[in-house]
Structure formats: C-alpha cells, structure tokens
Backbone as ProteinMPNN parsed JSONL, in Angstrom:
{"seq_chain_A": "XXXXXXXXXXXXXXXXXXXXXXXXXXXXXXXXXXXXXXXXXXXXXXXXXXXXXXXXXXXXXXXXXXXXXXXXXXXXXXXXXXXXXXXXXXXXXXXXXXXXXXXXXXXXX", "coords_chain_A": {"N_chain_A": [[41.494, 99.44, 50.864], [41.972, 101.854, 48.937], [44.957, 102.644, 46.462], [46.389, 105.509, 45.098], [47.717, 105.731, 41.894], [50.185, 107.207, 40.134], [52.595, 108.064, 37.383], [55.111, 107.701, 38.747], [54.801, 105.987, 41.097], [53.356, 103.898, 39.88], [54.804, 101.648, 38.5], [56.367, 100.371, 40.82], [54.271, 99.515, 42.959], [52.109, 98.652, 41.266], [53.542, 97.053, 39.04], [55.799, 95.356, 40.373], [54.134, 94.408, 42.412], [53.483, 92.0, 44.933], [50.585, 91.075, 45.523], [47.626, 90.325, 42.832], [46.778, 92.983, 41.255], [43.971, 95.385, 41.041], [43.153, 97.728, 38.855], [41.992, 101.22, 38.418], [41.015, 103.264, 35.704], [40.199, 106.777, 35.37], [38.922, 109.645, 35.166], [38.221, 112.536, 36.628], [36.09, 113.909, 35.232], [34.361, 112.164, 33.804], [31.057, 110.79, 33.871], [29.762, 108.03, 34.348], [32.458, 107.178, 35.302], [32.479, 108.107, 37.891], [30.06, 107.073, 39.143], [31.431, 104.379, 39.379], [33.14, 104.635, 41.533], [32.087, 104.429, 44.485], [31.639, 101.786, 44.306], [33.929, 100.701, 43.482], [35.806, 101.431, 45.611], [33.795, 99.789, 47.676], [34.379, 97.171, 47.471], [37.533, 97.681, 47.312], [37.814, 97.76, 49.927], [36.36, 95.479, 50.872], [38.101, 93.417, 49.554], [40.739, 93.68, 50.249], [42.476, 91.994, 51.328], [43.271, 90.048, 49.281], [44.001, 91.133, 46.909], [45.288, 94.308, 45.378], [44.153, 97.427, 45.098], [44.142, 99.992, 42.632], [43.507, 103.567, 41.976], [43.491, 105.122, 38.744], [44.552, 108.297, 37.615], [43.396, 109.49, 34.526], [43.938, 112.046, 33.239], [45.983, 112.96, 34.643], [48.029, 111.338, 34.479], [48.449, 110.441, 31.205], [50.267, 108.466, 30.194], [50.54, 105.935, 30.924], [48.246, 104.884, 30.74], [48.556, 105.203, 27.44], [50.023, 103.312, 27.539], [49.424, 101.293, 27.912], [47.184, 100.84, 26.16], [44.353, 102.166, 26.882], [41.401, 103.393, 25.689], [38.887, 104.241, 26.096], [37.128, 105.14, 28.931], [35.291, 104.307, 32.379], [38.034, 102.62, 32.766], [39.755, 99.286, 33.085], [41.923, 97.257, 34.72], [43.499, 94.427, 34.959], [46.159, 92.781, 36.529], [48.279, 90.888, 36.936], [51.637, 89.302, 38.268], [52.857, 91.172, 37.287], [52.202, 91.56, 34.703], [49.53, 92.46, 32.287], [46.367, 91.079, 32.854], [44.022, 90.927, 32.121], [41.102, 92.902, 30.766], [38.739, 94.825, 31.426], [36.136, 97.507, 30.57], [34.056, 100.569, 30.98], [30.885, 100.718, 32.905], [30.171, 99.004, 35.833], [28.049, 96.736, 37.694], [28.371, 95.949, 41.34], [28.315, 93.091, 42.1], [29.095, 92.279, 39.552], [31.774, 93.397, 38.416], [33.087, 92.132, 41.018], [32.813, 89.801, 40.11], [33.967, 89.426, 38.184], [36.915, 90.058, 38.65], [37.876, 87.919, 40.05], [37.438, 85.903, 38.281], [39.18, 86.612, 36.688], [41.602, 86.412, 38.185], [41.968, 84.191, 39.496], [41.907, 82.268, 37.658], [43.942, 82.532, 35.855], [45.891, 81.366, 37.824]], "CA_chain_A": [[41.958, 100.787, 50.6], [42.81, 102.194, 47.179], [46.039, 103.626, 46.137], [46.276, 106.422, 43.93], [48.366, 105.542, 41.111], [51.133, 107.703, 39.409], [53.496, 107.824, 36.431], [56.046, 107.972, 39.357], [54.558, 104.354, 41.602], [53.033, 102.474, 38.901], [55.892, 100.328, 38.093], [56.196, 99.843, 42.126], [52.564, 99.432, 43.351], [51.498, 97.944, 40.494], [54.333, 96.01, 37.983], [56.326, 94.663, 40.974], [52.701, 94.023, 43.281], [53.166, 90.742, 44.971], [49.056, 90.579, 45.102], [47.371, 90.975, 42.029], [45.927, 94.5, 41.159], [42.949, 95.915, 39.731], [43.552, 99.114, 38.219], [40.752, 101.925, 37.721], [41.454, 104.001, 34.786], [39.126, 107.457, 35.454], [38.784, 110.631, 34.899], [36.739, 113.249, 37.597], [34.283, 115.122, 34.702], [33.727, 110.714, 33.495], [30.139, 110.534, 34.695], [30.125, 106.385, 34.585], [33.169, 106.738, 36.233], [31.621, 108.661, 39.264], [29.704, 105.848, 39.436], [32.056, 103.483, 39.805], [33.907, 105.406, 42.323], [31.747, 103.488, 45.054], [31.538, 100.234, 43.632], [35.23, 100.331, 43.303], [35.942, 101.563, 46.945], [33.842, 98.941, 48.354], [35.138, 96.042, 46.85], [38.994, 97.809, 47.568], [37.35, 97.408, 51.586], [36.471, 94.061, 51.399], [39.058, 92.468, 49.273], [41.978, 93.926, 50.135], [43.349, 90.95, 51.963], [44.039, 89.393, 48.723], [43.796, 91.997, 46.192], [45.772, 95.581, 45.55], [43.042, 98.221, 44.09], [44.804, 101.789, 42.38], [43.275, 104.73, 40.958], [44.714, 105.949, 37.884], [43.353, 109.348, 36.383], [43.719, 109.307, 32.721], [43.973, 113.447, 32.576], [47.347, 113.576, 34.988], [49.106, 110.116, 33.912], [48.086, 109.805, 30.146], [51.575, 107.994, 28.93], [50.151, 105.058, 31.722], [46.79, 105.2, 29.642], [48.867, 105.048, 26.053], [51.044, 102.157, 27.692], [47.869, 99.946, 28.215], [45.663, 100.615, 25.154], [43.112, 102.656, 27.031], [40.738, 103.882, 24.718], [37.608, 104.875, 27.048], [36.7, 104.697, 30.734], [36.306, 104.112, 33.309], [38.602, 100.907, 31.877], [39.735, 98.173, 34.49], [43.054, 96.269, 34.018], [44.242, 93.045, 35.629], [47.472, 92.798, 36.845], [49.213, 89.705, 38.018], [52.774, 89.159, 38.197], [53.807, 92.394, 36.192], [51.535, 91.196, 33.069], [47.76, 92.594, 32.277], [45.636, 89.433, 32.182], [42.4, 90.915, 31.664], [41.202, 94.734, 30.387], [37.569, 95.472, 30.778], [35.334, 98.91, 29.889], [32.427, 100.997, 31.201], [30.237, 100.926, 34.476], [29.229, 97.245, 36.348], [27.609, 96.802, 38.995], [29.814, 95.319, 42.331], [28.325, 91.912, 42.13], [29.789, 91.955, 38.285], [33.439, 93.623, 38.948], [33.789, 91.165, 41.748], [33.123, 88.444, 39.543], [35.603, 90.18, 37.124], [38.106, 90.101, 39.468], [37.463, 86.651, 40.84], [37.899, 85.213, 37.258], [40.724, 87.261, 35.702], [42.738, 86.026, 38.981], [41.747, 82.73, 39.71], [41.946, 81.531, 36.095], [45.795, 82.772, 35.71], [46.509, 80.609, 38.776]], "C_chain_A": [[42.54, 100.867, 49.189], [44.162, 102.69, 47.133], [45.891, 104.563, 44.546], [47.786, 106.319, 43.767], [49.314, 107.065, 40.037], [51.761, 107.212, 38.448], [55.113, 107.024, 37.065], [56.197, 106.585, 40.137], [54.104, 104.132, 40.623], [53.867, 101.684, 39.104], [55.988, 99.818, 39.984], [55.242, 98.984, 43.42], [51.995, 98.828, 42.564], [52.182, 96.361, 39.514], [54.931, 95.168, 39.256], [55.41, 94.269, 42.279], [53.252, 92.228, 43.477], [51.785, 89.995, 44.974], [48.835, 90.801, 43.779], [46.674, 92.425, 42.589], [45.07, 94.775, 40.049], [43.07, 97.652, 39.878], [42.156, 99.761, 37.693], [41.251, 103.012, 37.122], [39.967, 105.082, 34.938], [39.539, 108.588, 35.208], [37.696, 111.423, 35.817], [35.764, 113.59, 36.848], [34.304, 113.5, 34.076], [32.019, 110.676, 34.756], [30.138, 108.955, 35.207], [31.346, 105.888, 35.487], [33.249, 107.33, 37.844], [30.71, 107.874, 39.865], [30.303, 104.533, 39.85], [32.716, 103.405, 41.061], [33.6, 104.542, 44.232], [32.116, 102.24, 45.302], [33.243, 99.982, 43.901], [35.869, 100.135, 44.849], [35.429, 100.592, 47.674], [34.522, 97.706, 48.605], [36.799, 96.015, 47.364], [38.714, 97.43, 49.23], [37.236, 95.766, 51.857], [37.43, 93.014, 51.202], [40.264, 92.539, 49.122], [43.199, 93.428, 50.458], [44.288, 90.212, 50.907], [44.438, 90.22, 47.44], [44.38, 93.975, 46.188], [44.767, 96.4, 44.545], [43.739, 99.675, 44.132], [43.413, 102.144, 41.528], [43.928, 105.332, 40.104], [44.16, 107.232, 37.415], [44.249, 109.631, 35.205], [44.479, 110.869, 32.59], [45.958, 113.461, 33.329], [48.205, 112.288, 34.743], [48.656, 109.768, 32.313], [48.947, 108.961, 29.565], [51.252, 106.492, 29.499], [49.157, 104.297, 30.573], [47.295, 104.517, 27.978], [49.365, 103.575, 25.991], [50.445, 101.167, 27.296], [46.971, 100.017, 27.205], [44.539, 101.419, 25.627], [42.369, 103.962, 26.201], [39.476, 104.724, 25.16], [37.423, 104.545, 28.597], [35.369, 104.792, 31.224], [36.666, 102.592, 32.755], [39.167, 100.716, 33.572], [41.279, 97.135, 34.111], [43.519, 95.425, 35.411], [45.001, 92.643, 35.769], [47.86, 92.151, 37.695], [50.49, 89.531, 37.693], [53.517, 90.358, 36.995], [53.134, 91.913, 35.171], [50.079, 91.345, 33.393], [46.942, 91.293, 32.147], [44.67, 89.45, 31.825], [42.452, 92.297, 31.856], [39.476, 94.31, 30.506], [37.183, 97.23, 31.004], [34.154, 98.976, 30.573], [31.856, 100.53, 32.495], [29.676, 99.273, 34.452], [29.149, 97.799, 37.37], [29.041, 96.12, 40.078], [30.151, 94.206, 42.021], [29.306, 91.564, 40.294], [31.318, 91.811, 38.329], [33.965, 92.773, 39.683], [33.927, 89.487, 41.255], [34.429, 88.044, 38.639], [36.719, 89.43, 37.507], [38.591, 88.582, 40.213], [38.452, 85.921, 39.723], [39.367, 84.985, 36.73], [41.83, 86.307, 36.622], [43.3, 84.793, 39.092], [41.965, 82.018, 38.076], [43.049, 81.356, 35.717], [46.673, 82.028, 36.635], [47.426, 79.569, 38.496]], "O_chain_A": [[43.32, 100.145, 48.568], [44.416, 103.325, 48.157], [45.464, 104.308, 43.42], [48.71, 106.534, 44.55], [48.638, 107.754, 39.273], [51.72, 105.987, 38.335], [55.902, 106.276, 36.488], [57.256, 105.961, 40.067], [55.151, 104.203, 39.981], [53.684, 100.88, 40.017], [55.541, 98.695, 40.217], [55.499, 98.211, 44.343], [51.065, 98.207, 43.079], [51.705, 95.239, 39.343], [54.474, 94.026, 39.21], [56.036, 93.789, 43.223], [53.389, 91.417, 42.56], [51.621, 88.824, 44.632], [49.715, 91.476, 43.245], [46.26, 92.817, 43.68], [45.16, 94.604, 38.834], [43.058, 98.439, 40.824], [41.381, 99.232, 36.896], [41.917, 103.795, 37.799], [38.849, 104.608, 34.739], [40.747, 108.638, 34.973], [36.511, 111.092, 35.816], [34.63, 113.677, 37.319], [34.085, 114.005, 32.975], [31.97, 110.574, 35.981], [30.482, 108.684, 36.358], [31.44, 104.846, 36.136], [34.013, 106.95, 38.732], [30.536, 107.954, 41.081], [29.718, 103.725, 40.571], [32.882, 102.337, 41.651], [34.501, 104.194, 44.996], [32.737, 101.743, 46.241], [33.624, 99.008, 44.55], [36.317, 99.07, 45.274], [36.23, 100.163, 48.505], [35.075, 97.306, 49.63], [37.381, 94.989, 47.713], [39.582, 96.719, 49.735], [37.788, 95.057, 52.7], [37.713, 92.09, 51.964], [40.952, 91.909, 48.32], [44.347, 93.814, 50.237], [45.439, 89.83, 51.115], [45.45, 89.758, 46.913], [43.848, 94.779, 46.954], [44.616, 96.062, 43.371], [43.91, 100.373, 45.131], [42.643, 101.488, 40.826], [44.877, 106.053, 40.412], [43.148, 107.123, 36.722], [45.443, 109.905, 35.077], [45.508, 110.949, 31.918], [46.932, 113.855, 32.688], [49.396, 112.534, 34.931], [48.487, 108.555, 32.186], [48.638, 108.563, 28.442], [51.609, 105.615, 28.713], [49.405, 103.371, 29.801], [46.674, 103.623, 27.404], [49.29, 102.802, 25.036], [50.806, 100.303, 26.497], [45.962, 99.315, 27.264], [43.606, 101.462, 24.825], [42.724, 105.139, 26.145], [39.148, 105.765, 24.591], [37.724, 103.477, 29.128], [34.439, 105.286, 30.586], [35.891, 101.693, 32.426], [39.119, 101.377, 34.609], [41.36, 96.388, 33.136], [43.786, 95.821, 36.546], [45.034, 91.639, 35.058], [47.919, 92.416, 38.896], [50.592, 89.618, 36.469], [54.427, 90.25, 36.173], [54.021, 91.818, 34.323], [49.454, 90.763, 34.279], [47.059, 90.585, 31.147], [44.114, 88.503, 31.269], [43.22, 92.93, 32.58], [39.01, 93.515, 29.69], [37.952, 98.019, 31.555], [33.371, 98.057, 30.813], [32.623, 99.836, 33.163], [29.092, 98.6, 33.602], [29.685, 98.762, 37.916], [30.208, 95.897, 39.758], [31.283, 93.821, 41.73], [30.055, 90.6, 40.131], [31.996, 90.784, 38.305], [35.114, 92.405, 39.437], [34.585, 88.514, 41.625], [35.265, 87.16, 38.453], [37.304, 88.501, 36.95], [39.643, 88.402, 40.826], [39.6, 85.505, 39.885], [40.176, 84.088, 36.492], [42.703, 85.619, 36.091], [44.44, 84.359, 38.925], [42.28, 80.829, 38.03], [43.406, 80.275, 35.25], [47.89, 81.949, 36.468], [47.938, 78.933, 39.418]]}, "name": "protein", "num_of_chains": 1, "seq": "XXXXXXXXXXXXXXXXXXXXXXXXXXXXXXXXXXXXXXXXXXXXXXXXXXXXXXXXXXXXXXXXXXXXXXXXXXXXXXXXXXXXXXXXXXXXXXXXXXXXXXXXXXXXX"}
C-alpha cells in the first residue's frame, strides 16, 4: 500500500520510517508519470513487508520537491534512516525499479 505524502507527514512517514522508503515524486497532467502509477502500486503490494512506498505530488508539496533537488519527474528517492541514498528520474519498467530498490537498500546495509 502507498501512502500519500504531505508537507505535513513527510518528516513522520518518511524521515523517521523505521523501513526504508521509496518516494514517488509526480504530478497528475506527468504523462510518464501515469505510467508509473501501476508499476509503482504493484511493487508497493508486493514489497511492502520490507519496504514503505509514498506518493508525493510535486504541484501541492513543492517546498518537499525544492528540499530534495527535484528537477523532473516522475523522480524516485531512497530513503533509509532519515538520509536519501539514491535519487533516480523518468519511467522504468517494474523489473528495473525493483532492482532500483533492491540495490539502493541492500548496498547501504
């Protein structure tokens, strides 16, 4: 399950997350990120045992957006222990994102 991310939880749901979290930075009129929208959701279904997955939208949290560097979307940020560990950009497939996510985590271990 996703959580939709605020200005208001971020720091709760996300900075003080005892799982890591992957963060989707989107926007509704983002076509690529209408695409992802899936992809993202499944992935939040299967790996939610070890893994916290938010939605952020860029248009109603932009100071979130400024915090992090995000420059284009749909962007992706990696969040373990209150520190980004990995930022990527733009539409993957599942099998990619989940590798993403695999890496960023497992690597910071």
């Amino acid at each position: 399950m996703e959580i939709i991310l605020t200005s208001q939880n971020f720091d709760q749901e996300v900075i003080k997350s005892a799982k890591p979290v992957v963060v989707d930075v989107y926007a509704p009129w983002c076509g690529p990120c209408k695409m992802m929208g899936p992809v993202f959701e499944g992935l939040a279904k299967e790996l939610s045992s070890k893994y916290v997955f938010g939605k952020l939208n860029i248009d109603e949290d932009r100071e979130i957006a400024v915090r992090y560097n995000i420059s284009s979307i749909p962007a992706f940020l990696f969040i373990k222990n209150g520190q980004v560990i990995g930022k990527e950009t733009g539409y993957m497939s599942k099998e990619t994102l989940e590798i993403k996510i695999k890496t960023y985590f497992d690597m910071s271990s």
